[in-house]
Structures are given as C-alpha cells and as structure tokens.
C-alpha positions in Angstrom: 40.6 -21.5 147.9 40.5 -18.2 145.5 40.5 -15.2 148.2 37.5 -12.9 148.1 38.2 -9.9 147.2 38.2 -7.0 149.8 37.2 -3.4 148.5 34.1 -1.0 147.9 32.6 -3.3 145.1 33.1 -6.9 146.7 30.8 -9.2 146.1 29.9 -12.1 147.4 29.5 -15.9 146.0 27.2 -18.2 147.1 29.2 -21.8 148.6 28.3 -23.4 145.1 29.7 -20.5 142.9 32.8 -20.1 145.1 33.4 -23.8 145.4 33.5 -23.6 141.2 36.0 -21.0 141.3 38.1 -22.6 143.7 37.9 -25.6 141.5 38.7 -23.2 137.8 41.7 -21.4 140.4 43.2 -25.3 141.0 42.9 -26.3 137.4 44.7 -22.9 135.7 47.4 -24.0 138.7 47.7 -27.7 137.7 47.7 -26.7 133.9 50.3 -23.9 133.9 52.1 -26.6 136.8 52.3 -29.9 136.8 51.1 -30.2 133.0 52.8 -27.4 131.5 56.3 -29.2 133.0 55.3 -32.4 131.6 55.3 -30.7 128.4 58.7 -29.4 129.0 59.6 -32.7 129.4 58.3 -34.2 126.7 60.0 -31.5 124.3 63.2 -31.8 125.9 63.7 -35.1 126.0 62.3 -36.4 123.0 61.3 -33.6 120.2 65.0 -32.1 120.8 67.0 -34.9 120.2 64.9 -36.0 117.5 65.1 -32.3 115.9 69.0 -32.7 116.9 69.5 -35.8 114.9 67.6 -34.5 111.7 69.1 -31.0 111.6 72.3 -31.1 113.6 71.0 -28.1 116.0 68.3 -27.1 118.2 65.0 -25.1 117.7 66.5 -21.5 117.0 62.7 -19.9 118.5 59.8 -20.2 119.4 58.1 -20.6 116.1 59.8 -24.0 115.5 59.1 -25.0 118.7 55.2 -24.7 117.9 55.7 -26.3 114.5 57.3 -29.4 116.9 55.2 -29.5 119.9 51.7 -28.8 117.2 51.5 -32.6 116.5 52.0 -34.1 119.7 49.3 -35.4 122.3 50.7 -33.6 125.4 50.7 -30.1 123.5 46.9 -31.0 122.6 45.7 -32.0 125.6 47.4 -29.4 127.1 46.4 -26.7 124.7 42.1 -28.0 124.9 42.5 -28.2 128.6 43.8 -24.5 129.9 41.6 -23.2 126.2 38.7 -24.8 128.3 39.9 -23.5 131.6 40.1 -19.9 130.3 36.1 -19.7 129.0 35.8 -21.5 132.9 37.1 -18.9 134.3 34.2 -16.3 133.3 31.8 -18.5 133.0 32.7 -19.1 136.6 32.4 -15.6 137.6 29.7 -14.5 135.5 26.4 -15.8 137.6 28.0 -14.1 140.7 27.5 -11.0 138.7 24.8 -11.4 136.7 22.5 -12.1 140.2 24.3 -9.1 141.9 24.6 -6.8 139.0 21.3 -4.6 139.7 22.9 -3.8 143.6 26.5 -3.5 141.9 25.1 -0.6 139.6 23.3 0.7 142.3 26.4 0.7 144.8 28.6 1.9 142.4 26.3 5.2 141.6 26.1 5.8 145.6 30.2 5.6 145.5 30.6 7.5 142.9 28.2 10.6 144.0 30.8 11.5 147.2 32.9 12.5 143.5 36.1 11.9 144.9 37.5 9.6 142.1 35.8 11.7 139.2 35.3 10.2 136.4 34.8 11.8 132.9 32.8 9.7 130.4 32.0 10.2 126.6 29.1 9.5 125.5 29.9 9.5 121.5 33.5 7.7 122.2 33.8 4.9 119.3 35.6 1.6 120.8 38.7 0.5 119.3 38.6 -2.5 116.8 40.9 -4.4 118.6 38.4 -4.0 121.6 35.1 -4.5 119.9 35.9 -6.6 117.3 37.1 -9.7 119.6 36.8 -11.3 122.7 39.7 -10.6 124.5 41.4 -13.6 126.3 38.1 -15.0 125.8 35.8 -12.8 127.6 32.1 -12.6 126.5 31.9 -9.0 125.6 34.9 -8.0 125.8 35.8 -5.0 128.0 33.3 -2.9 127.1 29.8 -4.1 126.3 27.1 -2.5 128.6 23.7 -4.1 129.8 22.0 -1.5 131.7 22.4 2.0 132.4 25.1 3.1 134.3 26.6 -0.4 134.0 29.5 -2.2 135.9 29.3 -5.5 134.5 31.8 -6.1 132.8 34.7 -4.1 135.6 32.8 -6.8 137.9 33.2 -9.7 135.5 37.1 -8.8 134.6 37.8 -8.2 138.1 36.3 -11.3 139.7 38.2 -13.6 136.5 41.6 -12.0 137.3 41.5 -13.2 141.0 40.2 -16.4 139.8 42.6 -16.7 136.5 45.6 -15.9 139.0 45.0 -18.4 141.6 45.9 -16.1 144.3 49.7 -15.3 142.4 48.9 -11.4 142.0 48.0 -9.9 145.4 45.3 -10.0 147.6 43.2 -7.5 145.8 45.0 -8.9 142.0 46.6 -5.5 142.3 50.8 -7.0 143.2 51.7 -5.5 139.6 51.3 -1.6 140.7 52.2 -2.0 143.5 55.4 -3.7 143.0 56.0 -1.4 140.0 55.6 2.1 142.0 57.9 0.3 144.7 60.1 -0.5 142.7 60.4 2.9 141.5 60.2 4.5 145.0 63.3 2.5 145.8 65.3 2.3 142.9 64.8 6.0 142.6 64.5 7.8 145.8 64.7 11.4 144.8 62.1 10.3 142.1 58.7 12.5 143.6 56.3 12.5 140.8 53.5 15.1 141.2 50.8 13.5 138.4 50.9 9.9 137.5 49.0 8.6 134.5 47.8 4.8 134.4 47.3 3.9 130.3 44.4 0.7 129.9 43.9 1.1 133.7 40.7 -1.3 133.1 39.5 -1.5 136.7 42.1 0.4 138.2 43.6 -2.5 140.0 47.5 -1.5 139.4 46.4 2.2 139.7 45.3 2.7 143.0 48.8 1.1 143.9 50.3 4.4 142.3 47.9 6.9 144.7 49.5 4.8 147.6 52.7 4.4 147.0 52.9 8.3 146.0 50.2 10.0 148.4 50.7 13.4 147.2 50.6 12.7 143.5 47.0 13.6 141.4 46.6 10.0 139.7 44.9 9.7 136.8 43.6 6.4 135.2 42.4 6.1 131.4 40.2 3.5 129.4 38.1 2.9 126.4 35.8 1.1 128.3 32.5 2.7 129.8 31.4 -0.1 132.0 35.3 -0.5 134.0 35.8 3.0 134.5 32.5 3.4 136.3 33.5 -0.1 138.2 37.5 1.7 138.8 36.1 5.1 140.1 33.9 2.8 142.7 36.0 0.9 143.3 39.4 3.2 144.2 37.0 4.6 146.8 37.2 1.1 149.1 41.0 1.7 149.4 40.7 5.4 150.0 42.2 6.2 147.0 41.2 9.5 145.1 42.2 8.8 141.4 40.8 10.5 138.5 39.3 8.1 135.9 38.5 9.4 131.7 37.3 7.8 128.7 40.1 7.8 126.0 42.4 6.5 123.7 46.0 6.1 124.5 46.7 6.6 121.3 45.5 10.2 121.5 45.5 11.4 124.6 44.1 14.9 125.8 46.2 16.0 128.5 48.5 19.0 127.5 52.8 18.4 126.3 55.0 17.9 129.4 52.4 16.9 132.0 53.2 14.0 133.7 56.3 13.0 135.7 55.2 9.2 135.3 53.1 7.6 132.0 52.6 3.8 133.5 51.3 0.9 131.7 50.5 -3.3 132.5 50.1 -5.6 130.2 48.5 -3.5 127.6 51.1 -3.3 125.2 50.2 -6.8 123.9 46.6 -5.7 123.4 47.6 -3.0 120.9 48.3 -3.5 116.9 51.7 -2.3 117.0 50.7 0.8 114.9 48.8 1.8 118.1 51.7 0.9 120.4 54.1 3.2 118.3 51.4 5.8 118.3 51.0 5.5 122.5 54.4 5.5 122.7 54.6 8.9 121.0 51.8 10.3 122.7 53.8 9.0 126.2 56.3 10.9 125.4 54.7 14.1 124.8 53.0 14.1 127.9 55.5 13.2 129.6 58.0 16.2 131.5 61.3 16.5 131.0 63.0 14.2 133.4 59.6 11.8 133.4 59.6 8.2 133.2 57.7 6.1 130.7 57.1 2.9 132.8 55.8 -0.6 131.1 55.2 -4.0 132.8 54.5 -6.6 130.3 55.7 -9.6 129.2 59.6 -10.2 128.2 60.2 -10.0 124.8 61.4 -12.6 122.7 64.5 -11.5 122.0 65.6 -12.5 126.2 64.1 -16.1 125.9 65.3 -19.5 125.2 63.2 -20.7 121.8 60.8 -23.0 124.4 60.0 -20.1 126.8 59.5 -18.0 123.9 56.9 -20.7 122.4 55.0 -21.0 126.1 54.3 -17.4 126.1 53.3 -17.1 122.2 50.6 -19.8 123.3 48.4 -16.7 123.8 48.6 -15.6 120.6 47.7 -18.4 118.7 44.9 -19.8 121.4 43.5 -17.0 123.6 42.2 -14.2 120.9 45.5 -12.7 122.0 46.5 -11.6 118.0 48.3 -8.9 119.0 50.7 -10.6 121.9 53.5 -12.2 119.6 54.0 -9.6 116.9 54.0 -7.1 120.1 56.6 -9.7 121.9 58.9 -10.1 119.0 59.9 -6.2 119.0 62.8 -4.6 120.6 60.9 -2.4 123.4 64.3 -0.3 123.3 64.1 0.7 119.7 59.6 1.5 120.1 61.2 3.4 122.8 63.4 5.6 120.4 61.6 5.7 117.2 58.8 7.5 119.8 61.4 10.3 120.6 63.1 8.6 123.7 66.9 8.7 123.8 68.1 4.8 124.3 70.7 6.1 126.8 68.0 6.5 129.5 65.9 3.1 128.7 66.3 0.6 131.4 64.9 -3.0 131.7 64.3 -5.1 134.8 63.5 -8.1 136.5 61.5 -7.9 140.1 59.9 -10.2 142.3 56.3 -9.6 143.9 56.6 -7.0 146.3 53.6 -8.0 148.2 55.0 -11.6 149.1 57.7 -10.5 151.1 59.5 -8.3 153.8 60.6 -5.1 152.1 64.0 -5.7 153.4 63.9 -8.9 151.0 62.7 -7.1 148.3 65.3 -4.4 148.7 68.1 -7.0 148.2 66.6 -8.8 145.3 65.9 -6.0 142.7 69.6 -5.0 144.0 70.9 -8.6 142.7 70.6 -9.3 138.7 68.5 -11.1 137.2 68.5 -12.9 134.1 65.2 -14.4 132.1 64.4 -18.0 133.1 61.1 -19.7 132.6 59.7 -18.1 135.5 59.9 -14.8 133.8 55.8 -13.8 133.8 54.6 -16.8 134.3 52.1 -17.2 136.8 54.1 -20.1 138.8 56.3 -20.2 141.9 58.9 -18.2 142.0 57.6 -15.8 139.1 59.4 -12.5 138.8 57.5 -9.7 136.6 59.5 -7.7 133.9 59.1 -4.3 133.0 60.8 -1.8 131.4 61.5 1.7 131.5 62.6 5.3 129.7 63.0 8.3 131.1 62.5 11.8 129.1 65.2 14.1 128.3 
C-alpha cells in the first residue's frame, strides 16, 4: 500500500485511485525486483560466457552490455514493462489531481498569504530547453506547464508520482534524500554550522525542507525554473513548519551575491543538465559559495565506480525514460567538473550512506563510519539501497 502523504498540500484518493497506485507502487517493485534479477541472471549466466568464448574477456562497460542484453527477450520484456509502468505512474496520479486541482490552487494561495516561505516568481523567465523541450522521465508537461492561474499542478502531479514511483523506499514524505544528506553532514562534520543553505532544482522542495530541519537556524533557500512547483514547495514547506525561501531561476546563473552560502546542495539534478549547464552550475556553486563552504551533490554513481552490468542498469534511463542527459552526465569524473569549476581536488570527498530515516541514529552513525564500496544496490531503489553523493568544499 503506497503511504499518503502527510503535509499542508495532501490530498486525498478516492479507494479506486489509491488501489491503482498501490497496484503501479507493486509493479515498479516487482520490475526493478524480481525481474530486474532475472535479467541479471540471464546475462550472467548465459550472454557472459557466450561473450567469453567469442572474445576471450568480459564486457569492459556498460555500453556492451546494452549491445548484448538489446536482442534478448528478458531485456524486452523487461524494458516495455517498467517503460509502461513509468507513463502508469502519472497517469495514476493525475485524476487525483486533476479533480482536486481547483481546492489545491486555492489552498496553496491561503498557505502562501501567511508569507512565511516567500516565494519570488518571474513572470518573463524563459524555461530551459532541456525542461520544455521534453517530457522528463515521462511526465506529461514536464515540470513546468501551467493550467490555471496560480497553478500547482504539476508540484501536485510530481509529488504524488515520486511517492508512487518509490514504492515507499524514500521516506514517509519522499523526502529520505535531504534528510539523510544534511545528517550526514551534521555528523560527519560537527563544527560544520552553516548560516544560508541553498537547494539547486529544489522542484517541490521535498529534500529542502530536510535542510531547514536539520539546521534550524540556517535562512534556506530553494531555487527552480518551474512556476507551478515553487508555488506547490512554498505551500507546501509550511505543513512541516518550515520557513524556506523559494525563487524562480537558473542554476546556471544564479543571482545571489560571491561568497554567500556556507552550503550549495543538489539531488538528482545533475543528470537533468546538458553537461555545458552542469559545468556552468558548477561554477556558479562555487562563486556563491564562502570560503570554507561545501558544494554537496546526491546523484547517481558514476560510471567510472561500477561493474560494466551496473553501469548498463542505470544507463537504462538514458536510452528509455527521456533521460538524454543521464549517461553522458554519469560517464564524467564528478572530481575533475569539481576542479575545472575552481574547486581544489584536495577537498572533494565521495560517499556511500544508507537511509537515515529507516534506522536508529546510533545505526546510522556506525554505517557511514564503515566503508563502503559500489555494489548493485548503489541508487537503486531496492532493499538495502545506499544513496551516493559527493562533495567539495571551498578554499
């Protein structure tokens, strides 16, 4: 059963609509479960000794490993079913919205008059290409696509898909990322007090609100190109108490002042960026940043850490989810983007961390003080995942 979600734009499913969710939630479980390790086994024990016997060595990466697995049944089948799944999982969500939407708008302007999570649109702002032009990870509309004035639809629609796309794996309010990132941090780093935090592609402020708890003193700051999920993040930070300042903007050219953040945060929005754009955030991260700030970025693990299969399994977004920019994004060093943006390399770090939500901060403690090395439960959205991230602080 996918978990409702608890905050100051909830809404509600009828039975029906949350019995189809529940059923989308079970499928993207079996597919990225049971079938995706029925691939596994198929590739490795019958493409790889075949391969072996024909070349004398194994798959070197990822790319070989799709030329393999492309002509086979299980890879098909596998591939139609979790491409189905994924347009399931809005079209799931998307009557829940679409019959609530006029009360969401109208909540979210009541929330959003008290003016404690301010929020600064633009009314001439021009959407990125690689927003507009496609629908990311298959979402009608993308992220930014309005249908009424003062419109939350599509913060509501990303929202509601997230908790159903994760089956329950990233927190009870899909917000486990943040706040296992800015605990991580407060541990790792306990004379680390950052003053004004900045959240880059903050979408609905899910993993940003995490950073206004975790840090209670710190002014928090969120930033988007999208209209329609700032309006739904300034709403709803206010159902978690959470004052958080939300703006319209580019990361790619941000307008805050040099040296004016002790933390520049992202989450998976590096592999939504051409990388010209990720070089140019970069650079704008680390003008912002103080001296002695820390550039923080949870994403998926490069390439570069993975065996060639679990390379190939995370490229499938790329090729099949209007994900273009996830592989060429994967297959750079996030060290050297790091330094060609003015970083030194001496102060990047990389790490491995389980869900901080899931367990007894004692546990947690002990884990992200043991190493850990890349297996195929690095980012992947099955039991035992651990999220990777990595880091660089500012000289």
């Amino acid at each position: 059963m996918i978990k409702d979600l608890q905050h100051g734009m909830t809404i509600k499913p009828t039975r029906d609509e949350q019995s189809r969710q529940a059923f989308v939630g079970s499928l993207r479980a079996h597919i990225l479960g049971p079938m995706a390790e029925g691939m596994k086994q198929h590739y490795e024990e019958r493409l790889v000794p075949a391969f072996r016997r024909r070349t004398g060595r194994d798959p070197v990466d990822g790319e070989e490993v799709h030329d393999l697995m492309q002509a086979e049944d299980c890879f098909r089948l596998y591939s139609s079913v979790r491409y189905n799944a994924q347009e399931m999982v809005h079209n799931s969500v998307i009557p829940t919205v679409e019959r609530q939407l006029d009360e969401l708008n109208e909540r979210g302007r009541q929330i959003r008059k008290d003016g404690k999570s301010p929020i600064a649109l633009n009314p001439d702002f021009e959407t990125p290409k690689n927003v507009a032009s496609i629908d990311v990870h298959l979402t009608p509309g993308s992220y930014h696509t309005e249908f009424a004035e003062d419109d939350v639809a599509q913060g509501a629609i990303y929202d509601n898909s997230i908790n159903v796309f994760a089956f329950n794996q990233m927190g009870r309010n899909v917000d486990d990322i943040g706040t296992t990132m800015s605990n991580y941090i407060r541990l790792k780093f306990p004379e680390f007090k950052p003053e004004r935090i900045l959240d880059c592609g903050c979408t609905v402020g899910h993993n940003t609100v995490p950073w206004k708890l975790t840090y209670p003193q710190a002014d928090v700051h969120g930033i988007d190109v999208s209209a329609p999920v700032l309006r739904y993040a300034a709403a709803r930070s206010r159902g978690f108490g959470a004052d958080v300042n939300f703006h319209q903007m580019s990361a790619t050219s941000l307008d805050f002042p040099d040296n004016h953040f002790d933390v520049v945060f992202s989450s998976m929005f590096l592999h939504e960026l051409p990388l010209k754009d990720i070089r140019a955030y970069l650079a704008e991260a680390h003008r912002v940043l103080k001296p002695g700030g820390l550039l923080i970025t949870m994403e998926l693990p490069p390439n570069s850490n993975l065996e060639a299969y679990d390379q190939f399994y995370l490229d499938w977004d790329s090729y099949y989810n209007n994900e273009p920019y996830y592989k060429p994004y994967r297959d750079q060093s996030n060290k050297e983007l790091c330094r060609q943006a003015g970083f030194d390399a001496n102060e990047y770090f990389e790490f491995q961390t389980p869900r901080y939500t899931y367990m007894d901060e004692a546990d947690y403690i002990r884990e992200i003080n043991t190493e850990a090395r890349f297996t195929d439960r690095s980012g992947t959205l099955t039991e035992g995942l651990r999220w990777f991230a990595f880091g660089n602080w500012k000289k």
